[in-house]
MIMAR-732048 format. One record per residue (C-alpha): x, y, z. Coordinates in nm, 3 decimals, padded with zeros to 5 digits. Layout:
BEGIN
+---------+---------+---------+
!      px !      py !      pz !
+---------+---------+---------+
!       X !       Y !       Z !
...
+---------+---------+---------+
***
This chain:
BEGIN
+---------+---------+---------+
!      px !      py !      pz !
+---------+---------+---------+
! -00.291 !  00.129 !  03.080 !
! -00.651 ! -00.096 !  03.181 !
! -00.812 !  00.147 !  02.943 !
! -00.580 !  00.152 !  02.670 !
! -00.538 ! -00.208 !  02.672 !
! -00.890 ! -00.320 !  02.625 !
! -00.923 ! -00.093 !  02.363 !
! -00.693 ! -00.211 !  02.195 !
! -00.764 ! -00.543 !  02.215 !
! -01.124 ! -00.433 !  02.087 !
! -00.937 ! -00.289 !  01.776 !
! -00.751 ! -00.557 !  01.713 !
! -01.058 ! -00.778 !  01.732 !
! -01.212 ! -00.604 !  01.501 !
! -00.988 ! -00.597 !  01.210 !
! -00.909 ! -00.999 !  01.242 !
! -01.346 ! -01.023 !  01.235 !
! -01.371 ! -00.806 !  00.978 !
! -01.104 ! -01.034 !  00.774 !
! -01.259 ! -01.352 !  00.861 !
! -01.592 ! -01.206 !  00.778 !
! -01.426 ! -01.091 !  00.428 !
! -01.265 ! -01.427 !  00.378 !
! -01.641 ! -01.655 !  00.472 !
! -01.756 ! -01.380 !  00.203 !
! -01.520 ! -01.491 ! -00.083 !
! -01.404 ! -01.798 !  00.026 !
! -01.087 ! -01.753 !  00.107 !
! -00.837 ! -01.425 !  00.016 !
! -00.901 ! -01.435 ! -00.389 !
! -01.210 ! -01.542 ! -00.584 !
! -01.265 ! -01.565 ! -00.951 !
! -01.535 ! -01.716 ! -01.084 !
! -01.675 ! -01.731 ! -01.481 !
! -01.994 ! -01.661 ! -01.578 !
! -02.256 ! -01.947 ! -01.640 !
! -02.116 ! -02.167 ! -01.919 !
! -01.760 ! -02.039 ! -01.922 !
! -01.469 ! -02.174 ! -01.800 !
! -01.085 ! -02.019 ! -01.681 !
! -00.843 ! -02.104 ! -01.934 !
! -00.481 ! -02.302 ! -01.836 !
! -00.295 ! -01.980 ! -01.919 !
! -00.502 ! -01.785 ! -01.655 !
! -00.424 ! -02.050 ! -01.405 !
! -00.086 ! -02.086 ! -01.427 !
! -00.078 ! -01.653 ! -01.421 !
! -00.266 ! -01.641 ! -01.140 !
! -00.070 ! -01.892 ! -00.951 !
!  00.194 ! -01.713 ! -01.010 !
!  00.066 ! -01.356 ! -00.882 !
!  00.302 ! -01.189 ! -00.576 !
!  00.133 ! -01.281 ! -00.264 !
! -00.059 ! -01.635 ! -00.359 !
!  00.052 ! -01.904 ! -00.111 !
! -00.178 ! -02.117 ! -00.219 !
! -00.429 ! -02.170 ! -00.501 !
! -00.681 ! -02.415 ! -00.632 !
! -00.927 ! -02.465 ! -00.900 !
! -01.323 ! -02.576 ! -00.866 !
! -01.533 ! -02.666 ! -01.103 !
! -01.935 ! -02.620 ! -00.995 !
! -02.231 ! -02.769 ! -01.182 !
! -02.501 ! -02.554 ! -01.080 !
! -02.776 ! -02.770 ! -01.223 !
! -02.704 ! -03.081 ! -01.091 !
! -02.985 ! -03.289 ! -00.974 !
! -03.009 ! -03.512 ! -00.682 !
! -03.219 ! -03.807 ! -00.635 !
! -03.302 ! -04.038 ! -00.373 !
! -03.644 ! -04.153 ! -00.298 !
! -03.785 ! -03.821 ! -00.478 !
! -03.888 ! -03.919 ! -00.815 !
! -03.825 ! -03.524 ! -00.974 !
! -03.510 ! -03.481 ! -00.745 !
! -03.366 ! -03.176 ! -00.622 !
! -03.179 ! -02.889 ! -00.753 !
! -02.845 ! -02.879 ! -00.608 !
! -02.475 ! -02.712 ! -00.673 !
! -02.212 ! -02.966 ! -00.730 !
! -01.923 ! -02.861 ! -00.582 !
! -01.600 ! -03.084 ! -00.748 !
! -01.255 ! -03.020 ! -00.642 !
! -00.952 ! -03.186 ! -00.464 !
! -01.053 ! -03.309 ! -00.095 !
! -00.710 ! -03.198 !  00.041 !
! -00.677 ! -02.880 ! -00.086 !
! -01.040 ! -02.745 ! -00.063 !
! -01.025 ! -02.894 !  00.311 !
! -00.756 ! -02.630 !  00.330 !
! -00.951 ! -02.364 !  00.184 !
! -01.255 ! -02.426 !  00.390 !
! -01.053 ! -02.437 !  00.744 !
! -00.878 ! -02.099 !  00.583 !
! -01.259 ! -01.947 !  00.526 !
! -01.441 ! -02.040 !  00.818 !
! -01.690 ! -02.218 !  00.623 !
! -01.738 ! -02.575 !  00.604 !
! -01.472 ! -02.745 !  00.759 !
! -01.437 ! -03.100 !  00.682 !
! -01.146 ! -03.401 !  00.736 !
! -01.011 ! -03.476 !  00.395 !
! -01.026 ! -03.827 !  00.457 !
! -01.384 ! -03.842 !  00.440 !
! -01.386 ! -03.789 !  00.106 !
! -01.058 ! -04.040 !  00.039 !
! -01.023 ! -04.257 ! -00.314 !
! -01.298 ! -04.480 ! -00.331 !
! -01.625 ! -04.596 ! -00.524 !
! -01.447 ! -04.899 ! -00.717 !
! -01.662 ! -05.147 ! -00.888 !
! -01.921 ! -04.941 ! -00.898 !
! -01.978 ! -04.864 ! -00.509 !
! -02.106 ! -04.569 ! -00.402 !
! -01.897 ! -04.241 ! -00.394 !
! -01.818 ! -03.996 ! -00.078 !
! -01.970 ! -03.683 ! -00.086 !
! -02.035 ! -03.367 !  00.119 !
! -02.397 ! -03.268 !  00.155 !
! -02.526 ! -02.929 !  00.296 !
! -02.765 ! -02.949 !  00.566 !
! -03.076 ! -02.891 !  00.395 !
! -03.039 ! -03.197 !  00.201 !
! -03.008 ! -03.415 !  00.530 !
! -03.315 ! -03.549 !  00.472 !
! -03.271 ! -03.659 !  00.104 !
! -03.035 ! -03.958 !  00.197 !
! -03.289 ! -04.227 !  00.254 !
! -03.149 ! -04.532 !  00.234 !
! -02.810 ! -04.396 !  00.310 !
! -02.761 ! -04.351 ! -00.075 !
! -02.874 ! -04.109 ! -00.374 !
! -02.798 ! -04.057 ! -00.754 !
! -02.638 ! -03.741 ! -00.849 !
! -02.671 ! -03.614 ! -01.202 !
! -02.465 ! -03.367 ! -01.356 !
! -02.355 ! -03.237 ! -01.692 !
! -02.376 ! -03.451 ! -01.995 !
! -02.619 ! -03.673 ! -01.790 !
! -02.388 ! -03.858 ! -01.625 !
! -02.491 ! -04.032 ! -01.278 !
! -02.306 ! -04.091 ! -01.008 !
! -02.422 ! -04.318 ! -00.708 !
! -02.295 ! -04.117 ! -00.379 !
! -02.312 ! -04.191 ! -00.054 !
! -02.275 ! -03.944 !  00.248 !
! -01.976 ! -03.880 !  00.432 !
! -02.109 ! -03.561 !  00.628 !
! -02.273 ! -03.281 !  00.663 !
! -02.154 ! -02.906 !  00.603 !
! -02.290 ! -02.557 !  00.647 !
! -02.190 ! -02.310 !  00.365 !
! -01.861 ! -02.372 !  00.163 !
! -01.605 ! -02.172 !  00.026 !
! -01.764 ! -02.180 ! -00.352 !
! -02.133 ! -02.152 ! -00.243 !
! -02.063 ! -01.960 !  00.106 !
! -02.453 ! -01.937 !  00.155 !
! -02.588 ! -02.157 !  00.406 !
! -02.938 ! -02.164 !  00.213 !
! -02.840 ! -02.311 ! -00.040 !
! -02.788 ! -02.666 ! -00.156 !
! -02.484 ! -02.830 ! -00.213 !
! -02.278 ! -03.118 ! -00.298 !
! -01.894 ! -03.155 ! -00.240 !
! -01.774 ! -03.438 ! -00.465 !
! -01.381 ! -03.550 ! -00.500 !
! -01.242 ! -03.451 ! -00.807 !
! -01.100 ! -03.785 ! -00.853 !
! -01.417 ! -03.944 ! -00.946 !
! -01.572 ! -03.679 ! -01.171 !
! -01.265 ! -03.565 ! -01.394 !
! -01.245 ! -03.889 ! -01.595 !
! -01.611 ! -03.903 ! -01.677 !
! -01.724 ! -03.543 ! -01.687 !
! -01.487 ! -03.366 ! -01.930 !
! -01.616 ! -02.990 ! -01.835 !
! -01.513 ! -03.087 ! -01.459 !
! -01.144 ! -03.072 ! -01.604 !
! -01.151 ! -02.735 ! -01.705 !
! -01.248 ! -02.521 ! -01.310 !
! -01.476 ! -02.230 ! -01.365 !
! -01.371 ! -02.085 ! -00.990 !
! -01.046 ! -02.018 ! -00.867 !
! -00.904 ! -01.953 ! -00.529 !
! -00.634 ! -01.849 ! -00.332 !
! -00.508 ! -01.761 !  00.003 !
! -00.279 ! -01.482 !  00.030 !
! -00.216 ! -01.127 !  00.008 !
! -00.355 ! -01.101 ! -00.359 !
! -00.357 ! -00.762 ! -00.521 !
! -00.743 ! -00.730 ! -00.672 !
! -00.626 ! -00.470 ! -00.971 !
! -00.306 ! -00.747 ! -01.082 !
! -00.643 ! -01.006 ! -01.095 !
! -00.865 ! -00.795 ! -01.317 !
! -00.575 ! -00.698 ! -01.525 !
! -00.525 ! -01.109 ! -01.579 !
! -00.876 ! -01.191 ! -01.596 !
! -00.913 ! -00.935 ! -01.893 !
! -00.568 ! -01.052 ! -02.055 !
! -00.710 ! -01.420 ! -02.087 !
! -01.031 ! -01.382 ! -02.121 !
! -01.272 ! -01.196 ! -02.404 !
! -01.414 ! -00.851 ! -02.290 !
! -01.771 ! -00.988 ! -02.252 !
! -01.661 ! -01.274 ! -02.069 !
! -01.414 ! -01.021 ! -01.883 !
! -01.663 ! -00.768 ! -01.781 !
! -01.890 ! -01.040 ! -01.614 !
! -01.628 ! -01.258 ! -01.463 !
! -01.658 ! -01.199 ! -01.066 !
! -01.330 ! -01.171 ! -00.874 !
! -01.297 ! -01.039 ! -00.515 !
! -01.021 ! -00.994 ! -00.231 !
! -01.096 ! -01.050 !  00.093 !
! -00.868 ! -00.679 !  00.155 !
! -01.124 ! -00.537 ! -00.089 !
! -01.439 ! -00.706 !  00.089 !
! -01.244 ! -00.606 !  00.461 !
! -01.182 ! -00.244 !  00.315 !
! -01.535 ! -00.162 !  00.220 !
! -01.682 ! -00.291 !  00.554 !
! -01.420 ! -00.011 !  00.722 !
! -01.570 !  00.224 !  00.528 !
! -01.919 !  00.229 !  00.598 !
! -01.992 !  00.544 !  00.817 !
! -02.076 !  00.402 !  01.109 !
! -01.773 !  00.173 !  01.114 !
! -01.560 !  00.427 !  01.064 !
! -01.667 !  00.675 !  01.339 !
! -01.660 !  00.364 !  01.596 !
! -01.299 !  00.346 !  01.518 !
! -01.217 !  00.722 !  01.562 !
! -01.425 !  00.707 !  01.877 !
! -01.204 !  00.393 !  02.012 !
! -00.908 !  00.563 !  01.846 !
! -00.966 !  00.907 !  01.979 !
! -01.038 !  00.727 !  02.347 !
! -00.682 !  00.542 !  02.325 !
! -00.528 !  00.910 !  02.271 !
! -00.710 !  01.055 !  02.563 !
! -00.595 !  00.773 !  02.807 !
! -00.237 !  00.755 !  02.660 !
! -00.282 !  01.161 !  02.716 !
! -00.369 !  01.115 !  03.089 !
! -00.090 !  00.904 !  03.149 !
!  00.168 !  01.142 !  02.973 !
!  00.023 !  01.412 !  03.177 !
!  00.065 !  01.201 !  03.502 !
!  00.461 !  01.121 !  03.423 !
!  00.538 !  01.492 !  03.393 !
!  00.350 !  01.572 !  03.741 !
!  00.488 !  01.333 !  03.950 !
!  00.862 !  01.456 !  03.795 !
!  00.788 !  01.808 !  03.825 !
!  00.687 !  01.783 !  04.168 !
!  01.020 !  01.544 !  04.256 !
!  01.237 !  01.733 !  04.011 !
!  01.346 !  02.007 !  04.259 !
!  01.389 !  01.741 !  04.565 !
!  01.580 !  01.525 !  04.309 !
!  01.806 !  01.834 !  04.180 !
!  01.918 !  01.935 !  04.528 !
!  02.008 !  01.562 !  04.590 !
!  02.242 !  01.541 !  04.290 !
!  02.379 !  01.864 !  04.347 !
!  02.480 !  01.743 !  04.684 !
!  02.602 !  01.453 !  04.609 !
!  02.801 !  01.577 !  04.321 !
!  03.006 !  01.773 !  04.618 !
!  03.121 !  01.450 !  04.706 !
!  03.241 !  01.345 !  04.359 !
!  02.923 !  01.163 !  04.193 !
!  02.952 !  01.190 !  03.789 !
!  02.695 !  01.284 !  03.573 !
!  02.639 !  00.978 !  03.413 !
!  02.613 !  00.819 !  03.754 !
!  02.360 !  01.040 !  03.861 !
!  02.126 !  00.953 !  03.537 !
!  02.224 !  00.603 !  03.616 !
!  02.090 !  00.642 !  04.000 !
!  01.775 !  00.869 !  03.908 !
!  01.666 !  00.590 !  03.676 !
!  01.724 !  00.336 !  03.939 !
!  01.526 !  00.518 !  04.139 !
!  01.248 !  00.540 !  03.915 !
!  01.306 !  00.203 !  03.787 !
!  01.027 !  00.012 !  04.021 !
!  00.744 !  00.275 !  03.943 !
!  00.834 !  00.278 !  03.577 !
!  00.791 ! -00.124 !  03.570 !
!  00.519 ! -00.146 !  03.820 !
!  00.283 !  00.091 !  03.672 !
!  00.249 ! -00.062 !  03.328 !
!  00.339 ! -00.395 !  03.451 !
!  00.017 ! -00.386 !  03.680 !
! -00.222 ! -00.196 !  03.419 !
! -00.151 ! -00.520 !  03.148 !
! -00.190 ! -00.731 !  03.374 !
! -00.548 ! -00.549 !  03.504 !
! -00.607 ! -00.516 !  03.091 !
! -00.538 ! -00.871 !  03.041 !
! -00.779 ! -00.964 !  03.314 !
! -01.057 ! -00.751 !  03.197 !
! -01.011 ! -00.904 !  02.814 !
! -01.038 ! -01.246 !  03.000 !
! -01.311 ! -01.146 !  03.198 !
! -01.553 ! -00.916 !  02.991 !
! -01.406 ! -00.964 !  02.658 !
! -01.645 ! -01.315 !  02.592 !
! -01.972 ! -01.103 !  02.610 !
! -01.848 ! -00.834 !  02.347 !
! -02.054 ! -00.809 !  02.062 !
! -01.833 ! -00.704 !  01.758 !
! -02.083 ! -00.727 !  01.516 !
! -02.169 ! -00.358 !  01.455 !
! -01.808 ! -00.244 !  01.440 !
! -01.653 ! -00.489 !  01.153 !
! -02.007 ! -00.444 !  01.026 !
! -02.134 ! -00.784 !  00.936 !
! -02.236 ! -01.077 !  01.209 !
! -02.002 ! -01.220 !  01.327 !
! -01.941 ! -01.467 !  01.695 !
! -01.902 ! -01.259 !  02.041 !
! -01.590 ! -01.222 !  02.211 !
! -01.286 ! -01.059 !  02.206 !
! -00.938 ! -01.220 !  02.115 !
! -00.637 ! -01.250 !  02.390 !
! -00.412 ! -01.076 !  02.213 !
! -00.098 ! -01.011 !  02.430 !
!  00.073 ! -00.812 !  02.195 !
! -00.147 ! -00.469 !  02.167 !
! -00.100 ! -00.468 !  02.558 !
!  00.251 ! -00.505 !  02.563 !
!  00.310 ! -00.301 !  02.317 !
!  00.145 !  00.003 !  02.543 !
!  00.336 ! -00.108 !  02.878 !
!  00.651 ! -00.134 !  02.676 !
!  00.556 !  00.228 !  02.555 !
!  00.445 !  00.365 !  02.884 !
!  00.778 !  00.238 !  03.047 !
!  00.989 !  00.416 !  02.779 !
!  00.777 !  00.761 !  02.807 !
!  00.830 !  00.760 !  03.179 !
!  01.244 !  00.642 !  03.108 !
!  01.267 !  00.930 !  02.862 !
!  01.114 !  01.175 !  03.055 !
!  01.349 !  01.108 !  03.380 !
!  01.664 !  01.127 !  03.152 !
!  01.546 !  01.451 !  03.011 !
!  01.511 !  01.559 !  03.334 !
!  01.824 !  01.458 !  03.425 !
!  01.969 !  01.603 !  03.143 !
!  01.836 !  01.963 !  03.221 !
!  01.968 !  01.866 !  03.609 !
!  02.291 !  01.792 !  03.480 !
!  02.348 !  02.171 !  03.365 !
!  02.291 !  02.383 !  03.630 !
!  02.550 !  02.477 !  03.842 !
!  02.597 !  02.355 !  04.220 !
!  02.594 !  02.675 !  04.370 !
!  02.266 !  02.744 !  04.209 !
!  02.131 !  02.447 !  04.384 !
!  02.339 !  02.446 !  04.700 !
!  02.207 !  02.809 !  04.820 !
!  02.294 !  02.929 !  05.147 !
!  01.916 !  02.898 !  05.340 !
!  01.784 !  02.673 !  05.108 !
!  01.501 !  02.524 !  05.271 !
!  01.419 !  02.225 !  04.978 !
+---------+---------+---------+
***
């Protein structure tokens, strides 16, 4: 039961990694993104929105030439990030990658005062002054201020690179493109072949063929099935069987050494008017304590190891991309196995009970019989 429960808990570390991993990698559970110059059309939008699965979506438009000045007289290259503080807050806390309080980034920059932004932190040092000039399409400056620092973000999940996250509300009246979103995201079960079919029903079959849209199932899926993923899983897999094995084999020892004990005992106590169903009801209180004990005590041994060992577990090579150590405290692989282990044991005794129930007293009850 120790055994079977850490593994389990390994397993079911591995798959929620190897999810978040996917979803850091997209940016959230769907990604579609145009190429350079293009932009998703309203008809797309309001499809995709409407795809099975989506519990939430939202649209981003990038600038990836924006410049950014501050007391650097060429500026620097960065990725303007522009999209509703609320919702992309949600998005980012959904893929693990720059998490931020939406009120950081709340209505402001009236009369001319400088606006909130995000900035990655490679551009910490570009603030002098606590202010800087952001330029982005159609030449249009904004004077931005900023409100924090992030590492990666859902549209530009690289933490290399630089970016700027700037509230839609003060872009969208003066930068018409920024209406239009050239990414789109969602969180949700999202079907990757329903997306491409949408993508190429809206969109031309140039634009179509470069447009980039991934799943975070597809990105999970793929890291499962590199080889030496996949025989890392068997070998947990195959090690669950063997224990689970080992205990089945245990269960049928201890009741074939009982069972003939336990058949002479019924037998005689049938003489004195016991029913059958009373003696199944008294051989499973009988093997009631061991049946809870025994499980009862190996979660409780697997929960303790999880606690114990499970911080300094390195997952990365199973879900197959880097990801933080430790294992999660997930109570319901282990209780799922006690639960099972109780039940094998409780269906064993009543099929031995069963069988019991059959024979014949005087087959039992021989004259010199020295059970």
């Amino acid at each position: 039961m120790t055994t079977g429960g850490f593994g389990s808990a390994v397993l079911a570390s591995v798959d929620g990694a190897r999810l978040q991993a996917a979803r850091g990698d997209v940016g959230g559970d769907a990604h579609v993104a145009t190429p350079l110059g293009e932009a998703l059309t309203p008809e797309f939008l309001r499809a995709a929105d409407a795809l099975p699965g989506v519990r939430s979506s939202l649209g981003v438009w990038t600038d990836r030439d924006a410049l950014l000045t501050a007391d650097d007289p060429t500026g620097t290259h960065v990725r303007a990030v522009v999209a509703d503080p609320a919702a992309y807050a949600r998005l980012s806390a959904a893929a693990g990658r720059g998490r931020f309080d939406p009120a950081r980034l709340a209505q402001g920059g009236a009369g001319g005062a400088a606006v909130p932004v995000l900035i990655s932190k490679n551009l910490s040092g570009k603030d002098a002054g606590g202010e800087f000039r952001i330029r982005l399409a159609g030449g249009v400056e904004l004077r931005a201020r900023p409100a924090g620092l992030v590492e990666g973000t859902p549209a530009e999940p690289s933490a290399e690179a630089a970016v700027v996250v700037v509230p839609a509300w003060a872009v969208t009246a003066r930068v018409p493109q920024a209406a239009h979103p050239n990414h789109w995201f969602a969180l949700g079960p999202v079907d990757e072949d329903r997306l491409r079919e949408l993508v190429r029903a809206h969109a031309s079959a140039s634009v179509a063929e470069r447009t980039f849209v991934h799943t975070s199932a597809g990105v999970s899926a793929k890291l499962a099935g590199d080889p030496l993923q996949h025989a890392a899983g068997a070998l947990l897999r195959t090690s669950l069987a063997a224990a689970a094995g080992f205990a089945l084999l245990s269960v049928l020892l201890t009741l074939v050494r009982a069972a003939p004990e336990r058949a002479a005992l019924l037998a005689r106590l049938r003489t004195m008017g016991l029913r059958p169903r009373q003696g199944v009801v008294l051989v499973l209180t009988e093997s009631l304590p061991q049946v809870l004990a025994a499980p009862l005590g190996g979660a409780l041994t697997a929960v303790a190891a999880i606690a114990l060992l499970g911080p300094s577990v390195d997952l990365s090579t199973l879900v197959g991309a880097t990801v933080p150590a430790g294992l999660g405290l997930g109570l319901r692989p282990v209780l799922v196995q006690a639960l099972g282990l109780a039940g094998l044991v409780a269906a064993a005794v009543l099929a031995e009970a069963a069988v019991n129930g059959r024979r014949q007293i005087t087959t039992e009850l021989r004259a010199g019989d020295r059970r």
